[in-house]
C-alpha positions as CSV (number, residue, x, y, z in Angstrom):
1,X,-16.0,21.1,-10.1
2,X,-17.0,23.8,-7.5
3,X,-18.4,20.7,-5.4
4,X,-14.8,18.9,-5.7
5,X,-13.0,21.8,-4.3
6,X,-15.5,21.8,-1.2
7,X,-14.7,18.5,-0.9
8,X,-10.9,18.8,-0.9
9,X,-11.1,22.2,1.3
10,X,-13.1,19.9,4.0
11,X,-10.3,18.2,4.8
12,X,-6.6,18.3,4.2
13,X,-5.8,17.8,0.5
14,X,-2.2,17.0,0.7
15,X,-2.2,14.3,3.2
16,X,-5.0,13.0,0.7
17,X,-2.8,13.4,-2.4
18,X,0.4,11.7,-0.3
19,X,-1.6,8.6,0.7
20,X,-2.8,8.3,-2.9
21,X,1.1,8.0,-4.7
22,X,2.2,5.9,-1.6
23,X,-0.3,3.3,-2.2
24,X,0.4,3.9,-6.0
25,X,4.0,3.0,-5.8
26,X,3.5,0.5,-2.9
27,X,0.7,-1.8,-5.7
28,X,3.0,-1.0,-8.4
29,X,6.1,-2.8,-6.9
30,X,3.8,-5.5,-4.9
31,X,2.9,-6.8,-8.7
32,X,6.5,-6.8,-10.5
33,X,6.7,-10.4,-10.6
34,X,3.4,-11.0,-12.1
35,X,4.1,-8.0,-14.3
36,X,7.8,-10.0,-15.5
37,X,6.3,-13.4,-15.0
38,X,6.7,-14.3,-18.7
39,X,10.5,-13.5,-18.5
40,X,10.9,-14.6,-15.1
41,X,9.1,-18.2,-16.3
42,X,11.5,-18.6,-19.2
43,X,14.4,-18.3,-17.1
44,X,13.2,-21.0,-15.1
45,X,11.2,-23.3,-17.4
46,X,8.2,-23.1,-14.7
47,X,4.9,-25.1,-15.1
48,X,1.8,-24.2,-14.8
49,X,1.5,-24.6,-11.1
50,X,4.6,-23.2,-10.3
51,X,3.6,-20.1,-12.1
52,X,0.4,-19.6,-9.7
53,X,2.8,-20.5,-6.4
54,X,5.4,-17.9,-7.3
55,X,2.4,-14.9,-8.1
56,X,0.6,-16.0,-5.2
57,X,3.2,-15.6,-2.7
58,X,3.3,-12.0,-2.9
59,X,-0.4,-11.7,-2.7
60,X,-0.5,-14.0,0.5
61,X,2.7,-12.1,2.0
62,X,0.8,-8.7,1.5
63,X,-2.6,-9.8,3.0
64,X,-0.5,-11.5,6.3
65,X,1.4,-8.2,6.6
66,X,-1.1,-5.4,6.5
67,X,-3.1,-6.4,9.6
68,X,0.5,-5.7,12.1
69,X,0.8,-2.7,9.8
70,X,-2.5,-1.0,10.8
71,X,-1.8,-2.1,14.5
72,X,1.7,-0.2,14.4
73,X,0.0,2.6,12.9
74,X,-2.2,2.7,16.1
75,X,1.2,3.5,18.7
76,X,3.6,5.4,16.2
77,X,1.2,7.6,14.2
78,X,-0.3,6.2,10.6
79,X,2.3,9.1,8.7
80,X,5.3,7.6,10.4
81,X,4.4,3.7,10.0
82,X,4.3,4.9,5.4
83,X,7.8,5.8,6.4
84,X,8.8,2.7,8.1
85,X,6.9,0.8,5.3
86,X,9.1,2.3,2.7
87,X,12.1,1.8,3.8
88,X,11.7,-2.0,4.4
89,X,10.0,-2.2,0.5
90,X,14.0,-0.4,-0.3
91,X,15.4,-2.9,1.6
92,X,13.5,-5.7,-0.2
93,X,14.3,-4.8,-3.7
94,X,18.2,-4.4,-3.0
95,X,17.8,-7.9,-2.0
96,X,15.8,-9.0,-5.1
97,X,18.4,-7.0,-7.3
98,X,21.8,-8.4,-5.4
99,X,20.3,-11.8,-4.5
100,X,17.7,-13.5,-6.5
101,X,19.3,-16.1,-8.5
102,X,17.0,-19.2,-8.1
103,X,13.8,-20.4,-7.8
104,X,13.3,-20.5,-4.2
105,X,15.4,-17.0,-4.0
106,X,12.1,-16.2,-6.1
107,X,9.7,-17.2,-3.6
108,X,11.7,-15.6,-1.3
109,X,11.1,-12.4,-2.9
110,X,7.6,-12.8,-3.4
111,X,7.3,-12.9,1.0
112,X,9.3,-9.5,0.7
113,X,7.0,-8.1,-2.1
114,X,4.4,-8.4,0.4
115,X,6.1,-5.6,2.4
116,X,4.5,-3.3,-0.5
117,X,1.4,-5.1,-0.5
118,X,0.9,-4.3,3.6
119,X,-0.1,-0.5,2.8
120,X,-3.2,-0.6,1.9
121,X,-5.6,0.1,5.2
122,X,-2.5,2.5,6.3
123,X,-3.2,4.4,3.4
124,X,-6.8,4.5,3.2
125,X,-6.8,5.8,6.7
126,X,-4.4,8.2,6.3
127,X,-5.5,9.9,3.1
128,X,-9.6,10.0,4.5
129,X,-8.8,10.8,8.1
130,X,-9.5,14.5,7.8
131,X,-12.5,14.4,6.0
132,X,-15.8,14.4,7.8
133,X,-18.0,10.8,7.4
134,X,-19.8,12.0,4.4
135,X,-17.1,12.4,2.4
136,X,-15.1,9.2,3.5
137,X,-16.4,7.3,0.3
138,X,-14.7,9.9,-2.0
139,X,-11.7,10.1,-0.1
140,X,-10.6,6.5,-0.1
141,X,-11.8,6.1,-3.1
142,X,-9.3,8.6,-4.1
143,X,-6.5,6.9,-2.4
144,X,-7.6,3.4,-3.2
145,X,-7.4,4.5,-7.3
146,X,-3.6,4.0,-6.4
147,X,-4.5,1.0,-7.2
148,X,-3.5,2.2,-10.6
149,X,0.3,1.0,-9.5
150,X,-1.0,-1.7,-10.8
151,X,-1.4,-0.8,-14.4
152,X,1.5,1.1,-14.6
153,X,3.7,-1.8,-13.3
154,X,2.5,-4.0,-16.2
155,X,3.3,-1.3,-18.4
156,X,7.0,-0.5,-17.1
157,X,8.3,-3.5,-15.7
158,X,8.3,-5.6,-19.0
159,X,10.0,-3.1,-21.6
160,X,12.5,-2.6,-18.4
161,X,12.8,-6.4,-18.1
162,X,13.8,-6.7,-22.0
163,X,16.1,-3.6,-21.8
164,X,18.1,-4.5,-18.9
165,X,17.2,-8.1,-17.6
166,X,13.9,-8.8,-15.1
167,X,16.5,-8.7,-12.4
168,X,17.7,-5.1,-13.3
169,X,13.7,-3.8,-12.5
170,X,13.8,-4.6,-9.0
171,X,16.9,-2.2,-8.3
172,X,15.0,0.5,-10.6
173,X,11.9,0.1,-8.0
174,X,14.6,0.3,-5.2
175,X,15.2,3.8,-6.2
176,X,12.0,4.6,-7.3
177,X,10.8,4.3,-3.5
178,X,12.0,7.1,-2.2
179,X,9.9,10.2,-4.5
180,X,6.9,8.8,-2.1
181,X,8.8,8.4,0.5
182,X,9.8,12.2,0.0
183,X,6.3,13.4,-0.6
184,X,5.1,11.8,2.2
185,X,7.5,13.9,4.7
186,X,7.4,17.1,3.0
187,X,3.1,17.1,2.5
188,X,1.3,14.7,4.8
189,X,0.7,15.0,8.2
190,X,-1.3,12.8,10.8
191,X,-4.9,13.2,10.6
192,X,-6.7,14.6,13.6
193,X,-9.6,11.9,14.0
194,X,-10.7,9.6,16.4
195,X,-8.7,6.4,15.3
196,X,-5.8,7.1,17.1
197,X,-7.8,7.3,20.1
198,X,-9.5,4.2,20.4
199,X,-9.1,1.3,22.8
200,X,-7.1,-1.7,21.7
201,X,-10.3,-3.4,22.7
202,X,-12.2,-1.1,20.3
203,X,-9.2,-2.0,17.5
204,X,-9.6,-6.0,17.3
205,X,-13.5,-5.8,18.4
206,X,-14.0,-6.2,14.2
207,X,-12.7,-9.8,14.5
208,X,-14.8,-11.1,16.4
209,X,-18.2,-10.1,14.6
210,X,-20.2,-10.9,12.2
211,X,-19.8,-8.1,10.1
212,X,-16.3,-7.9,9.9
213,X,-16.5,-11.3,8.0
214,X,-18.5,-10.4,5.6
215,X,-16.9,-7.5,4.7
216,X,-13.6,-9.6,4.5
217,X,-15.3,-12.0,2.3
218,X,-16.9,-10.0,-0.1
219,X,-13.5,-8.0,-0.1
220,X,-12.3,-11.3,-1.3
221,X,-13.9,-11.4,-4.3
222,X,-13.6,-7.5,-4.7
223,X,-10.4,-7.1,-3.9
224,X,-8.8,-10.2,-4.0
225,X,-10.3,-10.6,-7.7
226,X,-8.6,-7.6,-8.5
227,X,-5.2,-7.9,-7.3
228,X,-5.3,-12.0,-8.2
229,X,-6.6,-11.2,-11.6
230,X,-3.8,-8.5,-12.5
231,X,-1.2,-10.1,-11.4
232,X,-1.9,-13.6,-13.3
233,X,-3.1,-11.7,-16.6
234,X,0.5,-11.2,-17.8
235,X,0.6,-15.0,-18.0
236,X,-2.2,-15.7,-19.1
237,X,-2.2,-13.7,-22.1
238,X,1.1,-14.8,-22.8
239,X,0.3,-18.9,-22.4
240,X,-3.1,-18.4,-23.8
241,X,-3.3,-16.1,-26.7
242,X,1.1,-16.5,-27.7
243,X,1.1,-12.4,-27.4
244,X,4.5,-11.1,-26.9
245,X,5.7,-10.2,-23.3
246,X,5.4,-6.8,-23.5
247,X,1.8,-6.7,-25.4
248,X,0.8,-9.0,-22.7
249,X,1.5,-6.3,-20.2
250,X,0.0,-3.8,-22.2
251,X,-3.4,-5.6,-22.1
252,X,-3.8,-6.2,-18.6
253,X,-2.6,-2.5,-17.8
254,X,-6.4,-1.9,-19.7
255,X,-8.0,-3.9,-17.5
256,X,-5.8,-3.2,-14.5
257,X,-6.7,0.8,-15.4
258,X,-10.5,0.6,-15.3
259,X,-10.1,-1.1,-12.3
260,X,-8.3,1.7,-10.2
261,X,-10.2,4.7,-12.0
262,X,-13.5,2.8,-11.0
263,X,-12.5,2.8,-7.5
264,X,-13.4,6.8,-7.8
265,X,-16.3,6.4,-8.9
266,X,-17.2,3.4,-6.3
267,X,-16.8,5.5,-3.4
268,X,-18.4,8.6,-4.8
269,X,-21.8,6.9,-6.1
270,X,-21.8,4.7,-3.0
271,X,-21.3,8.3,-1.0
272,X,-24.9,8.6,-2.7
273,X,-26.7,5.6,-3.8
274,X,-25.4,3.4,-1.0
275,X,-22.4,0.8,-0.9
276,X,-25.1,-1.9,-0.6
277,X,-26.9,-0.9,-3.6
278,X,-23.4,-0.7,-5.6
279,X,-21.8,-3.8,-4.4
280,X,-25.2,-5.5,-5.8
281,X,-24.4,-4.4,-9.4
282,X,-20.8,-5.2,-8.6
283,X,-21.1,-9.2,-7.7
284,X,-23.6,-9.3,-10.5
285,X,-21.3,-8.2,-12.8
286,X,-18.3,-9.9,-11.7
287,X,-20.0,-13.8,-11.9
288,X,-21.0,-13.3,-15.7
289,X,-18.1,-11.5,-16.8
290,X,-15.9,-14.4,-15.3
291,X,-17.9,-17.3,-16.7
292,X,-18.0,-15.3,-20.1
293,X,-14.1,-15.2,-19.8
294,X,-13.7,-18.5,-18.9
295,X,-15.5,-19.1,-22.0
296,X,-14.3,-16.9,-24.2
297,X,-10.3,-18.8,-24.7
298,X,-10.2,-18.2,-28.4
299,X,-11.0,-15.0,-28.7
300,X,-8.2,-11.8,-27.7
301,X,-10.7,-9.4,-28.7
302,X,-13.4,-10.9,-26.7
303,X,-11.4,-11.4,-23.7
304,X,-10.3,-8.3,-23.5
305,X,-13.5,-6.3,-23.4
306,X,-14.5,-9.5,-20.7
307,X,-12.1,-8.5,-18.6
308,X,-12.0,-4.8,-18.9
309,X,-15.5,-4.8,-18.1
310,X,-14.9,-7.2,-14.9
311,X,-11.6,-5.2,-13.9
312,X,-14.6,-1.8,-13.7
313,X,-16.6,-4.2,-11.5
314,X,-14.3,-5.1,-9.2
315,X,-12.5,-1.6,-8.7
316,X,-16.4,0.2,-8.0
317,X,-16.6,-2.9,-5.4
318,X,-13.6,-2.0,-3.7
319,X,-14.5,1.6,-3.3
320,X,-18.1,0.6,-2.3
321,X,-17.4,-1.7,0.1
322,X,-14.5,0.7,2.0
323,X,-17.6,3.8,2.0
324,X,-19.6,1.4,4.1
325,X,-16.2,0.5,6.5
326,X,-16.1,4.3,8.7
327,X,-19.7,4.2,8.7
328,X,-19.7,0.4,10.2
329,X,-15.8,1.2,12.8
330,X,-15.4,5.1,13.0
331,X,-13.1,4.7,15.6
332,X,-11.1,1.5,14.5
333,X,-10.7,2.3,10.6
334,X,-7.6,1.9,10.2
335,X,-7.2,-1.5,12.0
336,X,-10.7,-2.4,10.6
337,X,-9.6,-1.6,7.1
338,X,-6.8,-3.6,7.8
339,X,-8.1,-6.5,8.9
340,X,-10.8,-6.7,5.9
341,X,-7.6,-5.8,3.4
342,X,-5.8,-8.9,4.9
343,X,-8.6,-11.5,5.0
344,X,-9.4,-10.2,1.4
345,X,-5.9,-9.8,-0.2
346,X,-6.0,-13.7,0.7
347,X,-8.8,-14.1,-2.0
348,X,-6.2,-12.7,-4.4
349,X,-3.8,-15.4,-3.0
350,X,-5.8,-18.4,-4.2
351,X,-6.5,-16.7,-7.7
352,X,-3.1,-17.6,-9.5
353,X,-3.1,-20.8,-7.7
354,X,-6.3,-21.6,-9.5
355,X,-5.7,-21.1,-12.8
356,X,-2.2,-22.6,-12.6
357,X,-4.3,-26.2,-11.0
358,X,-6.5,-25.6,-13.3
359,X,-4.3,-25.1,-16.5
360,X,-2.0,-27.9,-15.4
361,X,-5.1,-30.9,-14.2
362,X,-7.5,-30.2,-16.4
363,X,-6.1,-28.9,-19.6
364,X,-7.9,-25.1,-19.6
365,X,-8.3,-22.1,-17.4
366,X,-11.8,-22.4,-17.8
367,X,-12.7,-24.0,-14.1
368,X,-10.5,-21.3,-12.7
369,X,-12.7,-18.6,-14.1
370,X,-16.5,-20.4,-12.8
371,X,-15.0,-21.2,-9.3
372,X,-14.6,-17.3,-8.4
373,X,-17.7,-16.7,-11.0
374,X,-19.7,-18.9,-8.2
375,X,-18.0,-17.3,-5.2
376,X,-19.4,-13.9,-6.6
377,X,-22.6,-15.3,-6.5
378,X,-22.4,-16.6,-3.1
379,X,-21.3,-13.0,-1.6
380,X,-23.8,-11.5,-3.2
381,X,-26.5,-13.8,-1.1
382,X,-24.6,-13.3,1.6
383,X,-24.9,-9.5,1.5
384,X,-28.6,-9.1,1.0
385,X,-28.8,-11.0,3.9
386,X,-26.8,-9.3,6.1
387,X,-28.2,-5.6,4.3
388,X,-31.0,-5.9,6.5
389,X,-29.5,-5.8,9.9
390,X,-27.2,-3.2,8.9
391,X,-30.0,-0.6,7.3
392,X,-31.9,-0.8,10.7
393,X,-28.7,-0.5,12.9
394,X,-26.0,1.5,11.1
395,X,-26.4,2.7,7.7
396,X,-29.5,4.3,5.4
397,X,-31.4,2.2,3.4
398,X,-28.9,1.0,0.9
399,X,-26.2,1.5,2.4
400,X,-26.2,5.5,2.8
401,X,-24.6,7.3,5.5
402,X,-27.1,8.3,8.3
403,X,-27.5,12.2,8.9
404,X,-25.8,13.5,11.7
C-alpha cells in the first residue's frame, strides 16, 4: 500500500483518475450495440453476417478515428481534445436516439460510435504523462482498466433496452456523457512531459518502422481480441447457448471484467518482469483458450471459464504491450499509442465479421475461433524475433525499463 501511494504522489493523481472514467465511459458507449445486439437483431431479423457487419462497424470507426485524435491532441493540448471528444460522442447519441430507425441508420450509428472508440491513446497519454518512465506501466495500466466500460455496458444497456426500448439507451448514454466530461474540467490538467514538444517529424516517425508494426499487430490480437470478442459475445451467447438477453450480457460482463482488471496487473508485472516476458504468457494463452472455445459449443459452463480465462489474457497483453510503448517513443506517446490503438482496434474489426462468415458458410463458430487462435501463434513468433533487437537497443532483457 505504502508503495502505491509513492506511486500516485510521483505524479499527478487526479489527471490519472480523470483519464481512467473518460476512457471508462468512452468503451462503455463505443460497445452498446454489441451489448443490445440481441434486441437490436430481433428488430431487424438480421443474419448471421449482418450481425458481424453492424458490430464491426463501430470497432473499424474507432480504430480509423483515434490516430487524427492523438494528432489534434498534439496542437490543442491532450485535456482539451477529451473535451472536444465528448461532446461529439453527445452529439452522436442524440442522433442514434432521434434518428435510428433502419438498418442502414444502424450502420450509420456504428461510424458515430467510433467517436467513443477514438479515446483511447488520448487517454493513456494523458492519465501517464506525469509519472516518470518507470512507472508508465502502472499508470496506463490504470487508465487502460477503463476498459471495464466494457463490462459495465453489457451489464446496463440490456435491462435498459427491455425497460424502455434499445433505442431509449442511446439517449441515457447521451446524458450520461457529461459526469466525465465534468471531472475532466474540474480535476485534470495537461501533463508537463515531453510529448507535446516533439517534432511532427518525431510524431509519424512510428509509421514508418519496423517496430511500430509489430506493436500494431500484436496489439491486434491483444487488443483487437478484446474489444472484438466483447462486443460479439452478447450474440453469441444468445445464438449459441438460447440464454436470455439479459443473461447473455451478464456473461460476457465476466469475461469483459477480467479483462479490464488484468490490464492493472499487465502494466504493473511488466513494470517488473518485462512486457516481453508477459506478452509471451499472453499469446500463449490466448491460442489455446480460443481453440478450446471454439471447441467447447455445447458446453455454457465450459465456455465460460474459456473465455474468462482468455478475456485475463488479453487484458495483461494490453497493459504489457503499452509498458513497452514510452520506453520504445518517449517523446511521440501519445501519437505512437495512437497509431498502435488504430492499426489494432482494426483486429477487433475483423472479429465479429468472422464469426458471423463463419456461422453463416460453414454452419459453426468454430473456424472463427482457430483463425485468431493461429494469429496468436504467429505474433508470438514474431515477437521473439523482434525481442532481440529491442533488448540490445532499447529495453532490459525482457522487456524492462533501462536505468536511468
Amino acid at each position: 500500500m505504502a508503495g502505491f501511494r509513492s506511486f500516485l504522489k510521483s505524479g499527478h493523481a487526479p489527471t490519472l483518475y480523470a483519464s481512467f472514467l473518460y476512457f471508462a465511459f468512452s468503451c462503455c458507449i463505443w460497445v452498446l450495440n454489441g451489448a443490445m445486439a440481441p434486441f437490436i437483431s430481433e428488430t431487424f431479423n438480421l443474419s448471421p453476417a449482418q450481425k458481424g457487419l453492424m458490430l464491426s462497424i463501430p470497432i473499424i470507426a474507432g480504430a480509423l478515428m483515434r490516430f487524427p485524435l492523438g494528432l489534434l491532441s498534439q496542437y490543442i493540448g491532450r485535456k482539451n481534445a477529451t473535451l472536444v471528444e465528448m461532446g461529439l460522442i453527445a452529439v452522436a447519441m442524440l442522433f442514434g436516439f432521434f434518428f435510428v430507425n433502419s438498418f442502414n441508420d444502424l450502420l450509420a450509428m456504428g461510424v458515430l460510435l467510433g467517436i467513443a472508440g477514438a479515446s483511447f491513446g488520448v487517454a493513456l497519454s494523458l492519465g501517464s504523462g506525469s509519472f516518470p518512465p518507470k512507472h508508465k506501466g502502472l499508470a496506463m495500466g490504470l487508465v487502460g482498466a477503463g476498459n471495464v466500460g466494457t463490462a459495465v455496458s453489457v451489464l446496463i444497456a440490456p435491462p435498459l433496452a427491455q425497460a424502455f426500448g434499445w433505442v431509449a439507451v442511446y439517449g441515457f448514454a447521451a446524458a450520461a456523457i457529461s459526469i466525465p466530461m465534468l471531472v475532466m474540467i474540474v480535476f485534470a490538467k495537461e501533463p508537463p512531459d515531453l510529448d507535446k514538444h516533439a517534432s511532427f517529424k518525431e510524431h509519424i516517425a512510428c509509421l514508418f518502422e519496423k517496430d511500430g508494426w509489430a506493436f500494431s499487430l500484436i496489439y491486434a490480437v491483444t487488443f483487437g481480441g478484446f474489444i472484438g470478442l466483447a462486443t460479439f459475445l452478447p450474440t453469441y451467447y444468445y445464438d449459441q447457448f438460447s440464454v436470455s438477453k439479459v443473461q447473455a450480457g451478464q456473461l460476457t460482463m465476466l469475461a469483459a471484467f477480467m479483462g479490464a482488471a488484468l490490464r492493472i496487473f499487465g502494466g504493473w508485472i511488466s513494470d517488473r518482469w518485462g512486457g516481453v516476458n508477459t506478452l509471451s504468457v499472453v499469446l500463449v494463452t490466448v491460442a489455446v483458450t480460443l481453440a478450446l472455445c471454439g471447441l467447447a459449443g455445447n458446453s455454457l459452463v465450459a465456455t465460460t471459464l474459456l473465455v474468462m480465462l482468455c478475456f485475463a489474457a488479453l487484458g495483461a497483453g494490453n497493459g504489457a504491450l503499452f509498458q513497452l510503448v514510452p520506453l520504445r517513443w518517449p517523446l511521440a506517446t501519445a501519437v505512437a499509442g495512437s497509431m498502435i490503438g488504430e492499426i489494432g482496434a482494426l483486429g477487433g474489426g475483423l472479429v465479429p465479421n468472422a464469426m458471423g462468415l463463419s456461422k453463416q458458410y460453414a454452419g459453426s463458430y468454430l473456424w472463427g475461433f482457430l483463425v485468431f487462435a493461429g494469429l496468436s501463434l504467429v505474433m508470438l513468433a514474431m515477437l521473439r524475433v523482434m525481442q532481440i533487437r529491442w533488448t540490445r537497443t532499447w529495453a532490459e532483457k525482457g522487456g524492462r525499463a533501462r536505468s536511468a
